[in-house]
NUNU-45232 format. One record per atom (N, C-alpha, C): residue in one letter; x, y, z. Coordinates in steps of 0.001 Angstrom, whole numbers, plus 500000, padded with zeros to 6 digits. Layout:
<nodes>
aXYZ;...
</nodes>
This chain:
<nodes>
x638109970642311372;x638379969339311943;x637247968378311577;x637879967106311222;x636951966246310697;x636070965819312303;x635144965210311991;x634316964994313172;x634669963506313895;x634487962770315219;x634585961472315255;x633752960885315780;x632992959554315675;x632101959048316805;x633061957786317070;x632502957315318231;x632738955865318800;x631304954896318437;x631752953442318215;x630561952554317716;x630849952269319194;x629343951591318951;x628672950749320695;x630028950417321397;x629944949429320752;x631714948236321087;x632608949337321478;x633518950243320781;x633866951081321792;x634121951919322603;x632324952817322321;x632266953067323739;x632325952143325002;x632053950486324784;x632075949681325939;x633532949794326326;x634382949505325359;x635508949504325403;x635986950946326665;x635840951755326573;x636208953003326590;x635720952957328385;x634368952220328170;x634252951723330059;x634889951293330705;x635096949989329998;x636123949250330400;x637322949646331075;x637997950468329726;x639019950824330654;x639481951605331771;x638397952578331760;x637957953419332424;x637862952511334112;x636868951593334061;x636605951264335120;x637865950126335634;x638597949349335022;x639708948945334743;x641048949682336173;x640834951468334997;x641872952022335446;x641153952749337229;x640309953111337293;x639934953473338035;x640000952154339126;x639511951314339096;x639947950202339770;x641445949771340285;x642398949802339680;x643617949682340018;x644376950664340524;x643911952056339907;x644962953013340381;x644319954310341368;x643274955140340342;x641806955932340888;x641599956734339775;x640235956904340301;x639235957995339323;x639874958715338722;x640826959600339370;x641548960694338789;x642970960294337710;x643331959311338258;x644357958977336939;x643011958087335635;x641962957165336524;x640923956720335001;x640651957928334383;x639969959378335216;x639632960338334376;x641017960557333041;x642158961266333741;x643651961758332909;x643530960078331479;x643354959263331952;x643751958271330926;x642345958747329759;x641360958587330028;x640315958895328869;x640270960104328842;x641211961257328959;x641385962438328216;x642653962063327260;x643736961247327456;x644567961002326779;x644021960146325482;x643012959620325693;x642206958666324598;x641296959452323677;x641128960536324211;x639764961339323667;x640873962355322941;x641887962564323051;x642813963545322703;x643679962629321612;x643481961693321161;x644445960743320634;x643153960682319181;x641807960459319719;x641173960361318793;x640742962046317850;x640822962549318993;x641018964452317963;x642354964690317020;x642817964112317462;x644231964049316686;x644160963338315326;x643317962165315296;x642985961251314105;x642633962235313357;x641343962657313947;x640011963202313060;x640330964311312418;x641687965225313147;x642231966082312520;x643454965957311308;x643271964622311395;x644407964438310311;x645608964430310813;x646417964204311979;x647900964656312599;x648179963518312818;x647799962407312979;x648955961248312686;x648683960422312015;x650193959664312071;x650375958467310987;x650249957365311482;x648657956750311133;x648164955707311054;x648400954555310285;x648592953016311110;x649190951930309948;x647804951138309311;x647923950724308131;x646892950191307771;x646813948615308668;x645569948398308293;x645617946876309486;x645639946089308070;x646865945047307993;x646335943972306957;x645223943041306736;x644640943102305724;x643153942147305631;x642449942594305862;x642461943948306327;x640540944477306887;x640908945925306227;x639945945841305024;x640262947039304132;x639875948451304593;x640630949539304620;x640259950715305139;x640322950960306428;x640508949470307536;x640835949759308702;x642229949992308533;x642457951206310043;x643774951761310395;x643722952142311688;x645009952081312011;x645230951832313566;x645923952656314342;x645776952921315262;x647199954253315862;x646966954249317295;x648504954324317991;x648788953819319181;x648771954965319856;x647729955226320871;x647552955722322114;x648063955406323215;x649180955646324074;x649681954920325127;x650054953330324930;x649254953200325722;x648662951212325783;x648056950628325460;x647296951563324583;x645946950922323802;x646313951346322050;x645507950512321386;x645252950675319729;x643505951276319779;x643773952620319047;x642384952988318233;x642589952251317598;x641333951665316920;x640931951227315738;x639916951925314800;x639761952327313526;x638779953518313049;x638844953124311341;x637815953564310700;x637793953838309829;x637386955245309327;x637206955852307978;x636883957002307643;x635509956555306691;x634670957386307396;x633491957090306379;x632826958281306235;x632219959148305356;x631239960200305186;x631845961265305830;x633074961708305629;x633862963035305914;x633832962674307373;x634023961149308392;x633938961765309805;x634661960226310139;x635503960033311032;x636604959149311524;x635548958270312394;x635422957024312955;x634254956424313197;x635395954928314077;x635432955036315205;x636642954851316177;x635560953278316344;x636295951936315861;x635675950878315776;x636070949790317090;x637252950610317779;x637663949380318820;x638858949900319306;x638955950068320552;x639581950234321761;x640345949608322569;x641822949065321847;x641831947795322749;x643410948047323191;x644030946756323963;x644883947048324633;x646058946256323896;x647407946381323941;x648390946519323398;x649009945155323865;x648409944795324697;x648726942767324906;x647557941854324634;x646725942354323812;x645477941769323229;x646118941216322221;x645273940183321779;x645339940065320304;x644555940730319558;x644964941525319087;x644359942971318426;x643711942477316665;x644137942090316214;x643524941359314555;x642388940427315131;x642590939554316045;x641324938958316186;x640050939465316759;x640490940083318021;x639806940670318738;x638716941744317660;x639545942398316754;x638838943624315596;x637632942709314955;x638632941828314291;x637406940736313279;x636490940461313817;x636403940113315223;x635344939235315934;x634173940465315794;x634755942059315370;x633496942930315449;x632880943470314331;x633762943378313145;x633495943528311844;x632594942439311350;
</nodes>
């Protein structure tokens, strides 16, 4: 299995929602949601799904977790998870603003 990290941005991201979900619903469904996120990104790194390319931002690719978009690229044999975001975002801008 290829390896993955999260950049700064989203691990913030990854708070966020965390504290987000934990806020609205509880700990225990925020915990279940960032195992579904952390399990979405093992799945990348292993190669098992089909990721869309993002137009205009070369080598970025994207793949839908629930309610949210990973965002990642592949660099140095290891998947490198660039942004965490949510599925009523504006997701192209929101990316650029971090690239």
């Amino acid at each position: 299995m290829t390896a993955y990290r999260f950049t700064r941005s989203a691990r913030e991201d990854l708070i966020d929602i965390w504290l987000y979900t934990q806020e609205t619903w509880d700990e225990v469904q925020a915990d279940v949601y960032q195992d579904a996120l952390h399990l979405c990104c093992e799945r990348i790194a292993a190669g098992g799904v089909q990721a869309r390319h993002v137009p205009g931002l070369d080598g970025v690719r994207a793949y839908r977790c629930q309610h949210h978009y990973l965002f990642f690229v592949e660099q140095n044999s290891a998947v490198i998870i660039l942004a965490v975001l949510h599925e009523r975002m504006n997701l192209v801008e929101r990316l650029r603003d971090r690239l």
